[in-house]
N, C-alpha and C positions, 0 to 999 in steps of 0.2 A: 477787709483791713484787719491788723492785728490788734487786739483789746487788751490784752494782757499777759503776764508770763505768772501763769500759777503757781511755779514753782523748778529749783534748780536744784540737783542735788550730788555732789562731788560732781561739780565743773569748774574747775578751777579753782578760784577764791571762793566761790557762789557754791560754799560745803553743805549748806541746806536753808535755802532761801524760799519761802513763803510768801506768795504775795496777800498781801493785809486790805483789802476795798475797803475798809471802815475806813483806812488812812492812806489809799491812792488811788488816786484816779484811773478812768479805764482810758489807754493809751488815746489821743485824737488824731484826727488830721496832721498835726503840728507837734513833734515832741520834742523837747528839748533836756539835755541830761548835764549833770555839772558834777566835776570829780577832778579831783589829785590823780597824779603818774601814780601808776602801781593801787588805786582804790578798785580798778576793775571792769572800767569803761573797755580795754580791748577784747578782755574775753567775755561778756556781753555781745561786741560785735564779731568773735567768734563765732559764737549761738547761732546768731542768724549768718553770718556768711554758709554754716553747713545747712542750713535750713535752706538758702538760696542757690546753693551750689547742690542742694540732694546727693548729698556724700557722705560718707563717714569718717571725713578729713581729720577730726582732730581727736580719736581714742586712743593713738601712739601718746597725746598730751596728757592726757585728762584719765586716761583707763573706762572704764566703765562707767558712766553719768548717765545721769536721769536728769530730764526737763521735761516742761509740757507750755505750750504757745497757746493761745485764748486766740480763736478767729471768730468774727462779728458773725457766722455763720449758726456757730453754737459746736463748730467743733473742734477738735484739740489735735495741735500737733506733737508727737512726743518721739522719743529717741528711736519708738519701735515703726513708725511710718512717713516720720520726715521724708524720708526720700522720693513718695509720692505726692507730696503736698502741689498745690496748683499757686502757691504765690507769685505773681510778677516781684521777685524779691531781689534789686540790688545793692551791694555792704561794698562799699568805701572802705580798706583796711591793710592792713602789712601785708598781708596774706594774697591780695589782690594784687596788690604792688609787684609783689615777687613774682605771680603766675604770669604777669602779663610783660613786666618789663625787666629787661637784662639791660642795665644802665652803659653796660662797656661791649654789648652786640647787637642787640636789636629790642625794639617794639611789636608786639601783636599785631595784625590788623584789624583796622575799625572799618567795619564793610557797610556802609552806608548804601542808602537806595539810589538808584539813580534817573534820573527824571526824564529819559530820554526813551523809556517805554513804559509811558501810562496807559495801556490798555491789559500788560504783564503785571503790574502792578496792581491795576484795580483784580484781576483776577487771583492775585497773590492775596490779597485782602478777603477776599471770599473766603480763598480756600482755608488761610488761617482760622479764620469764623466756624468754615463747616468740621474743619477738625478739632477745633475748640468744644464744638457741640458734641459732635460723635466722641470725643474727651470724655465731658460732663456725663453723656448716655452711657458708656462704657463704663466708665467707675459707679455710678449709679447699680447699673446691671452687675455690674461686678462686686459689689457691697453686695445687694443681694444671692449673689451667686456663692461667695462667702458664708453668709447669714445659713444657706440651704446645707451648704458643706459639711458646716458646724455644728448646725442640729442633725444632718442626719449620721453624721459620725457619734454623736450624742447617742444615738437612737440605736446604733450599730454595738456599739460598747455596752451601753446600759442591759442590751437583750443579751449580747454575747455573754457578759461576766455577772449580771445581778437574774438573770433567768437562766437560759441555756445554760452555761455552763454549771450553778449553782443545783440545778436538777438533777445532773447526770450527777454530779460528785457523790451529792446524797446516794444515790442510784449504785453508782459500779466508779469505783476509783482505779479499776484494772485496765481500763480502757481510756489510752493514752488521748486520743482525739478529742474526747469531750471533757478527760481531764484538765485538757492545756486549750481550751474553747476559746476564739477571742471574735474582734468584730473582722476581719479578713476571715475567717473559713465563714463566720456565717453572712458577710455578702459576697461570697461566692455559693453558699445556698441557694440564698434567693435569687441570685440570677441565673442559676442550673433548673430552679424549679418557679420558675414565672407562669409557668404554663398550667401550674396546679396550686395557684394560690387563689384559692376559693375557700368559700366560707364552709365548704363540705369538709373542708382540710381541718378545721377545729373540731374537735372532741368533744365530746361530753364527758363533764367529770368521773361520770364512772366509768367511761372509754379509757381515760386518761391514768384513773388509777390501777384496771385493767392492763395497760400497756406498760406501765411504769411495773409490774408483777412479771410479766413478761420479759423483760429486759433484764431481769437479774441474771449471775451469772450460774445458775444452779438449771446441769443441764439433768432429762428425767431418760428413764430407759425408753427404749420401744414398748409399746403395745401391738402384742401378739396375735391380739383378737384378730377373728376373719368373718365380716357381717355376713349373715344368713340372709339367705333368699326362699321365699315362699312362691312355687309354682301354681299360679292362679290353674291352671288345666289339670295339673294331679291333683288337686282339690276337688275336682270334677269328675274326676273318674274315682277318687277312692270312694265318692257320695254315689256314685251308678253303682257298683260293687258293693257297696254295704246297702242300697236297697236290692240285691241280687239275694244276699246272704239272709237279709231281715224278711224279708218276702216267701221266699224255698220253701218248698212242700216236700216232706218223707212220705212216700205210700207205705204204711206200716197196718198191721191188725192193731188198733187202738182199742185199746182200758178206757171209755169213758172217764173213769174216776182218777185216771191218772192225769185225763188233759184233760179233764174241768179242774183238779186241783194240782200246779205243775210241782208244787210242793212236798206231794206227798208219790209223785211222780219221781222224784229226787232222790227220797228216800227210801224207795222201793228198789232204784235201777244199781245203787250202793250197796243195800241187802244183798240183792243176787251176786253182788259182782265178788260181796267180804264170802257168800257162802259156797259160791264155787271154788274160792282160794283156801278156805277150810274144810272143803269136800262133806260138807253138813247134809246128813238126809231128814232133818227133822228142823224146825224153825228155832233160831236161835230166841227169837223176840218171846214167842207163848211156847216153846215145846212140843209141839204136835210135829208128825211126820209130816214131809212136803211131799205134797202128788204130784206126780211128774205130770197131770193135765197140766196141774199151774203154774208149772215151771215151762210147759213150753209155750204159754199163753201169754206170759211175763216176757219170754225172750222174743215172740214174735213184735210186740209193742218196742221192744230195746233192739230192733235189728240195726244191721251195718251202717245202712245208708244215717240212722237215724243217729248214729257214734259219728260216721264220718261229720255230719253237719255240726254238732255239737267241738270238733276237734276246730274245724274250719272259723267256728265263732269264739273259739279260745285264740286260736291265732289271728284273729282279725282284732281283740282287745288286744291282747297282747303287743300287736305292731302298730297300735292307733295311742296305745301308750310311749312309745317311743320315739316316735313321728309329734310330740306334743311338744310346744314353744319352751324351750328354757326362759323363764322370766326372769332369774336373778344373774343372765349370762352376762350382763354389761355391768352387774350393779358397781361395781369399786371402780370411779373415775378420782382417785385422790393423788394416783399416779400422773395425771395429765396436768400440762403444763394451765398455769393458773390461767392464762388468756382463751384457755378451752373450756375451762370447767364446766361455766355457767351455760353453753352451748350442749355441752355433754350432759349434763345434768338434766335439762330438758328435753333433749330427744332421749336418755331413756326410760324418762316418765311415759312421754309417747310410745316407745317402744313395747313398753310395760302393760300399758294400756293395750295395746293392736296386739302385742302376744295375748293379754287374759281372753279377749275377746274369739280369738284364732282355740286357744285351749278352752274357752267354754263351751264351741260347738262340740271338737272331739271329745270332750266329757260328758256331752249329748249323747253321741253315737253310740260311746262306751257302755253306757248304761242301758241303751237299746238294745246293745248286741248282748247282755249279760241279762235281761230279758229273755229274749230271744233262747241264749242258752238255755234258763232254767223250763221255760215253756219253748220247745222248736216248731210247736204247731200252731206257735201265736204267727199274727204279718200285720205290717206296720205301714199305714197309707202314707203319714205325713213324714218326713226326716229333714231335719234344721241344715241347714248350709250355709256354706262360710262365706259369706258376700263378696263378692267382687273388689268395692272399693275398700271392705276392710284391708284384701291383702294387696292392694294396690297399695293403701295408706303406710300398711308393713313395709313394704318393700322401699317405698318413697325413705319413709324414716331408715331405712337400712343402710340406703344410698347414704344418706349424710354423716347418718355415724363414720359409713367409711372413712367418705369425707374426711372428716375429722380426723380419726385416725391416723388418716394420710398425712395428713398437716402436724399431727402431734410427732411422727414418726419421721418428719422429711423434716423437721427442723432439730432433734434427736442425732440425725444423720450429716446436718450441715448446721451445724448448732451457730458456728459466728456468723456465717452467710443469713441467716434468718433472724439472728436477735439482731443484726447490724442493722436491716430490713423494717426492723418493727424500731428501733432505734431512729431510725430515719422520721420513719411515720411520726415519732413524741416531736423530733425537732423539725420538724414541716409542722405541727401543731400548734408549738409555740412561736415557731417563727413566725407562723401565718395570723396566731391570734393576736401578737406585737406589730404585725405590720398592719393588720385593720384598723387596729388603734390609732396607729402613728400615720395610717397611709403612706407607707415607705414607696410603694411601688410607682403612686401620682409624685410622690416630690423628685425620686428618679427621674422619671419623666421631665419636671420642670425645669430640675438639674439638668439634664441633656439639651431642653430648650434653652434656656438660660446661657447653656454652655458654648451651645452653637452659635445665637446671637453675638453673646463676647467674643467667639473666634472670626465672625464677619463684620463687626468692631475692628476690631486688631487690625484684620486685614486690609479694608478700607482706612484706616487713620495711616498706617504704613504708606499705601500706595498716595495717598495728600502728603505724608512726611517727605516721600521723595520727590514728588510736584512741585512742593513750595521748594524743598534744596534747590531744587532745576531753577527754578524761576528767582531762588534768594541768589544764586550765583547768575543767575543773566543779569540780574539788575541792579547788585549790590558791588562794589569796586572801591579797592583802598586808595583808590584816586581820590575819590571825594570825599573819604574820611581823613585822608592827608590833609584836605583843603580846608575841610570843617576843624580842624584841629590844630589847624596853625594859627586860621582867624583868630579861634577863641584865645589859645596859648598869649600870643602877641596882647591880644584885650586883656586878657589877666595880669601882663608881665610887665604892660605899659611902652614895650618894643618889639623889633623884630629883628634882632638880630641872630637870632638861637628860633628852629623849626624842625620839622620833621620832613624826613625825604623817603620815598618809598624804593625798598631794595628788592628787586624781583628773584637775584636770586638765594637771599634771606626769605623771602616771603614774608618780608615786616618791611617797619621803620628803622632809620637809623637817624638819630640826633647831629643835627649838624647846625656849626655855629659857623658865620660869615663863608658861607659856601665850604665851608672844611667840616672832617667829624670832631663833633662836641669832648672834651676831655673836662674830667675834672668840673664837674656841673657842681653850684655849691647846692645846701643842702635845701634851702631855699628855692633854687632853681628846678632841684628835684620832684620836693613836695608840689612846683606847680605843677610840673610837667605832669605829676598822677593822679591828681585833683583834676585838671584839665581832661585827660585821658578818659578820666572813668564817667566824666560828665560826659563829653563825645561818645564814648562807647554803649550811652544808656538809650541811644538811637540808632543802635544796632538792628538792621533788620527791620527796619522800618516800627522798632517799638515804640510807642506813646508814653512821653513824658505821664499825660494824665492818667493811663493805665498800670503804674510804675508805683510801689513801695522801696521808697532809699533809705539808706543808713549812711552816716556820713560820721566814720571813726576821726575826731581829732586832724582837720586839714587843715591845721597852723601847728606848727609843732614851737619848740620853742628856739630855734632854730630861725626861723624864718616868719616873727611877726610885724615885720614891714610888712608883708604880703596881708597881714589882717585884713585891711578894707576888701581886697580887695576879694581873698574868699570869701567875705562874708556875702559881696553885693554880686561875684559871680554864682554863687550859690542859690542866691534870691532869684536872680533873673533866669534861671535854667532850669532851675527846680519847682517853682513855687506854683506851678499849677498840676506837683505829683498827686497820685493817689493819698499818700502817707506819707511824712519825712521823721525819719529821726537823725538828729544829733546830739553828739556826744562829745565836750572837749573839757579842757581841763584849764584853759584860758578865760579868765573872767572877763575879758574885755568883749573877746570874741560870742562869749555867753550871753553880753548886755546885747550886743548888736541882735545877736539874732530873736534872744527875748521880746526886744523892743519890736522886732520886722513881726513876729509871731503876734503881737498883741495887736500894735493897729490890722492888721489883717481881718484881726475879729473886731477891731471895731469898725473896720467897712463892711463886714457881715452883719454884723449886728448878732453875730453867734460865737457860740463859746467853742472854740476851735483847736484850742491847746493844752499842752499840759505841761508841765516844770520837774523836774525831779534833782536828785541829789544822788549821787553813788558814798558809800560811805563805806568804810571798812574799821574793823576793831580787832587789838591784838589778844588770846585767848591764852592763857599759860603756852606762850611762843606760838600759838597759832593764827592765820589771819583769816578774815572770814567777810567777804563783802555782804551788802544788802541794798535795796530799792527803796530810798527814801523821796516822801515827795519834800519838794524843795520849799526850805522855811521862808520869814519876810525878809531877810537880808536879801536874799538871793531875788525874789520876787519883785520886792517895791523900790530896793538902792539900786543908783549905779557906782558902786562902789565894792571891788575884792575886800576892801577893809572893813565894811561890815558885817561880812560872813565871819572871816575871823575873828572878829571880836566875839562874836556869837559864840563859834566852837571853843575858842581859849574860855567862855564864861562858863560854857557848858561842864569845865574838867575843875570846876573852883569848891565846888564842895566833895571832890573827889580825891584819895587818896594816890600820890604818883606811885604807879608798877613800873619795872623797868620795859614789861609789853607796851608802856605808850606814854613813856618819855620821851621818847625818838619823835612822834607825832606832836608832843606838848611844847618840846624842843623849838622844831620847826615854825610852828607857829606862835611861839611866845617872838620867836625872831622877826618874823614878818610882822606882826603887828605893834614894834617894842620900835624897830626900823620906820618903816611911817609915822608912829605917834610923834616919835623922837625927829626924825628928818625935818615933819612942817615946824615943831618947836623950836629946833635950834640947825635951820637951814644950811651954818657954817660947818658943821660938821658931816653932813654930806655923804661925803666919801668914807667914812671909816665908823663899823659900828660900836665899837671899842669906845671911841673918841666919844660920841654918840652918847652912851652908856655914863662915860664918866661926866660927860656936860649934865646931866640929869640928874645925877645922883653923886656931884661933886662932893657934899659934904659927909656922905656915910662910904666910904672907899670899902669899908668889908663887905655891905647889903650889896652895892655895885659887883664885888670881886663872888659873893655866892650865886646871885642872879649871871653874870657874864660865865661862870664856870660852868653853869649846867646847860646853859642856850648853849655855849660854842660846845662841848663834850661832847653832847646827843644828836646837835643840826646838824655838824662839821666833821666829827669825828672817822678817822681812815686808818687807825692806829686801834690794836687790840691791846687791851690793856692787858698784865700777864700776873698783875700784883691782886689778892686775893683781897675780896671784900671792898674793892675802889668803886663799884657801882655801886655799893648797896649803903656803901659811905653817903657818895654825896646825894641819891634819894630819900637817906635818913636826913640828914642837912635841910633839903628840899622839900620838907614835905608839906610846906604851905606856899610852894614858888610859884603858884598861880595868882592867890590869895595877895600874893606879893605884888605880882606883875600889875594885876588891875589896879588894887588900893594903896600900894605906898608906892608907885611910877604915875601911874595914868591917873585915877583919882586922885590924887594928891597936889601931881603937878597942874589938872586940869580938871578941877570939881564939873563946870560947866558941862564941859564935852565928853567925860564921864556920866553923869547923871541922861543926858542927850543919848546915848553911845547905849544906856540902858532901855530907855524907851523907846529908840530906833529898834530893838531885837526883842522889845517886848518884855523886858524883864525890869520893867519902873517898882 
């Protein structure tokens, strides 16, 4: 059921309307609403007719409006989803009138069930049911399907624009892609790369600030370098050959004292060699002649073989020098792309390390062989060698540096191809650390479940929608809603002369009176015929009075209140077991009836079943503006129109007249001035003029200011063109209420003035 209308704003009159629970009730069972032409009662049933009709029928009227409906549910219907609302909602109103009936060609038809297949029927009844439910499940499922939309589109934006994108910018604002980043490129990420969304895919922050060094746009030259390779087997032969060399024996006539001291062996082999070049026959060192015994004693110890061996161990240093590891050949990696460095940096500590190790054996050797040279009659059992795994380990590390290399050089050579590459890698990092978070991937998932089920929803409610059509047209025929609606009509009208006749090829009714077509219906006649109508057509379809929320805009007009009794007691007996009713009229008589039907009701319940209200409007510097009042004790406890107005005329006594609601003060100084005055002096009757002056026979000018401003404002049809004539007689005027109640009604009728106050509460 409906509870309330929280609020209306630019609909109409209802320019912003607030509902106030401290001062109205939440709607019942039974509602009943009381208001003047033009306070606001039709666009109210506006409201709800587009509420019932789930349309946007009346923004040509109104423009852009804001409402919101209160359902006992706990949820709110508002301008932005009325049109899926689940109300059984039907509005009684102009609006209805015009859709349904063309007074001078035809009537709708009213396709009532027909009784003549109840086994179609009771399955038409299921089916309503089961699509009712699959309804329920579907918007259910479908709320949640929303809810899943909304956050992951949340989810989608927030990485796109407050991560991703915000990263690169910092980063590289050259690069168009991630400069204009949004949630559509990156959920086409994640669904390109589903397949690598693992937790390996997140970084560690120094991976992260690593990559983010890498992605800048500062491309580096090549590296020239070409990694050295160490032949583990020439290692093995140059160590067989240097024990050949270190080993070798000269068969010479040996000097004892020159190979027990190799020293002074050295020194001696230099002498001969400086005094052959200077052709000396005496000793340079002490001056004595040299004998040629001991020169050829000297040369046999220095012969050929013993120079050749000495030459052979100079070039064996010599080439063991040059064959030795450069260790500073790597050092400058400051050129290598920053995502290298730390890689680079570390293999040529290794490097560094497996070269010292590689040159400290040939610095072994070297020193051997230079041994060796100064004494050639030395030999050497043990000689160091270069291990295996060290020059494996060399070589292993050579490998990588290439590696590297390769990778510094091959992204130098496709520089965007490879920052785009590693660019990837940052946004599959973050993307993936945002989607752990959020588990984007499972609510996909549930999305796609969610989604399927709603489309097997849909489908199934479709395939019941056209079931029941089949079955609402086998069983539903304007025959028996012809029939249904002549009865009532005739009950309503209190004859039968005037009925409906069904025109097949209209595909309606057409009104006809004594077997002819009906002309000129009064207005009377009309209002029954669509009061009647809309009552029939609310079993349409086999629908349930008791399943039904009605609105019933004003079905006495004033036009046609002979017909009073008779809507009020057709009303009762067709409606009265609805879900909800509201009414709305502007007839107090019509108000009392159905007040009084609304209250014994609750007190055969023994429950509080209804509610009362009042529609009220105020004019603002020219502007008019209704609102939702609940309805005071006039309206409550009399039966009597003239208690309410006395109320409102008392209400405006301490108030100063505006020309904005004079017009309304007007009106009702008249109706209430007209009754006081009529029971008083019954001979005057007919004329309020007449009226006026029996009353206030003896003061003709207090009669002629009082009669001048009632007839001006009530009656008035005539623009007045003479400047300041309004503002004359509201200055005149300005106590004409003050007037009306105390020197008219109190004065001539202390009694029922003093009464008149304690009936409204104001003793």
């Amino acid at each position: 059921m409906i509870t309330k209308i929280p609020s209306m704003k630019s609909f109409g009159i209802y320019e912003n309307f607030v509902w106030d629970s401290s001062k109205l009730d939440d709607f019942k069972k039974f509602n009943l609403f009381y208001g003047w032409n033009g306070s606001g009662k039709s666009t109210l049933a506006k409201l709800f007719y587009q509420i019932a009709k789930k349309q946007s029928i009346f923004y040509e009227d109104f423009g852009d409006f804001q409402f919101k409906v209160g359902i006992d549910n706990g949820t709110i219907i508002d301008e932005k989803n009325f049109e899926g609302n689940v109300l059984n909602l039907f509005v009684f109103n102009s609006r209805f009138v015009e859709e349904n009936i063309s007074w001078n060609d035809k009537i709708n038809n009213i396709l009532l069930v027909s009784k003549d297949h109840i086994d179609e029927a009771e399955k038409l009844k299921s089916n309503r049911i089961k699509k009712k439910n699959k309804e329920e499940k579907q918007k259910k499922l479908g709320f949640k399907k929303s809810e899943l939309e909304t956050a992951n589109d949340k989810f989608l934006t927030h990485t796109a624009n407050r991560i991703i994108k915000e990263k690169f910018k910092i980063i590289d604002t050259s690069d168009k892609y991630y400069f204009n980043y949004d949630k559509r490129k990156l959920d086409t990420f994640i669904a390109e790369n589903l397949s690598v969304f693992e937790d390996s895919s997140i970084l560690s922050d120094e991976d992260v600030e690593s990559l983010t060094e890498a992605i800048k746009p500062n491309q580096f030259p090549e590296n020239p370098l070409e990694p050295i390779h160490f032949e583990a087997e020439q290692a093995l032969k140059v160590k067989a050959r240097l024990e050949n060399v270190l080993n070798e024996s000269v068969i010479v006539e040996e000097i004892k004292r020159f190979v027990d001291f190799p020293d002074i062996g050295r020194w001696v082999e230099s002498g001969l060699q400086l005094h052959k070049t200077h052709q000396s026959d005496h000793c340079e060192f002490c001056g004595k002649t040299l004998h040629e015994e001991r020169i050829v004693e000297i040369e046999k110890h220095f012969s050929m073989a013993f120079k050749e061996l000495k030459e052979r161990i100079q070039k064996a240093i010599d080439w063991l020098q040059v064959k030795k590891v450069n260790e500073a050949f790597y050092k400058d990696y400051s050129n290598t792309y920053p995502e290298f460095q730390k890689e680079y940096f570390e293999l040529i500590k290794l490097y560094e390390e497996n070269a010292h190790i590689i040159n400290s054996v040939i610095d072994q050797w070297v020193v051997l062989l230079r041994q060796k040279y100064d004494n050639p009659f030395e030999k050497f059992s043990e000689i160091a060698e270069i291990g295996i795994s060290s020059i494996e380990d060399f070589n292993v590390v050579q490998i990588s540096i290439g590696e590297l290399i390769k990778k510094h050089n091959l992204k130098t050579q496709n520089f965007k191809e490879e920052t785009d590459k590693l660019k990837s890698k940052l946004e599959l990092h973050y993307a993936s650390q945002a989607q752990s978070e959020y588990e984007y991937t499972n609510k996909q998932k549930q999305l796609k479940c969610l989604t399927a089920k709603v489309g097997i929803l849909n489908k199934q409610i479709r395939l019941l929608g056209s079931e029941i059509e089949r079955l609402e047209a086998l069983l539903s025929n304007a025959q028996a809603g012809e029939e249904k609606f002549n009865e009532k009509l005739h009950r309503f009208i209190g004859r039968s002369d005037i009925s409906i006749k069904f025109n097949q090829h209209k595909n309606g009714y057409e009104i006809i009176r004594n077997g002819k077509k009906a002309r000129n219906l009064s207005e009377g006649e009309k209002t029954a015929f669509a009061f009647v109508y809309f009552v029939t057509k609310l079993r349409e379809n086999d629908n349930g009075i008791e399943n039904s929320i009605i609105m019933v805009d004003d079905p006495i007009s004033s036009f046609d209140s002979n017909h009073l009794f008779s809507a009020y007691s057709f009303l009762k007996s067709e409606c009265e077991n609805a879900k909800q009713i509201f009414v709305l009229t502007h007839n107090f008589n019509y108000f009392k009836l159905v007040r009084d039907w609304f209250k014994k009701k609750d007190k055969k319940s023994e429950e509080y079943h209804f509610s009362l209200y009042s529609i009220e409007s105020t004019d603002h510097d020219g502007s008019r503006s209704s609102k939702i009042c609940k309805a005071n004790d006039s309206l409550v406890k009399y039966n009597s129109e003239y208690h309410y107005i006395f109320s409102k005329v008392l209400s405006f006594k301490e108030q100063k007249i505006h020309l904005e609601n004079a017009y309304l003060i007007a009106n009702l100084s008249r109706k209430l001035l007209e009754a006081f005055l009529t029971f008083k002096y019954p001979k005057q009757r007919s004329d309020f003029r007449q009226l006026m002056e029996a009353g206030l026979k003896e003061e003709p000018e207090f009669c002629e200011k009082i009669y001048r401003f009632i007839n001006k404002y009530s009656h008035s049809q005539v623009i007045d063109f003479y400047e300041g004539m309004d503002d004359n007689i509201l200055s005149e005027s300005q106590t004409i209420v003050q007037d009306i109640l105390e020197k008219i009604i109190k004065r001539l009728d202390r009694n029922h003035y003093d009464e008149m106050l304690s009936v409204v509460g104001k003793e």
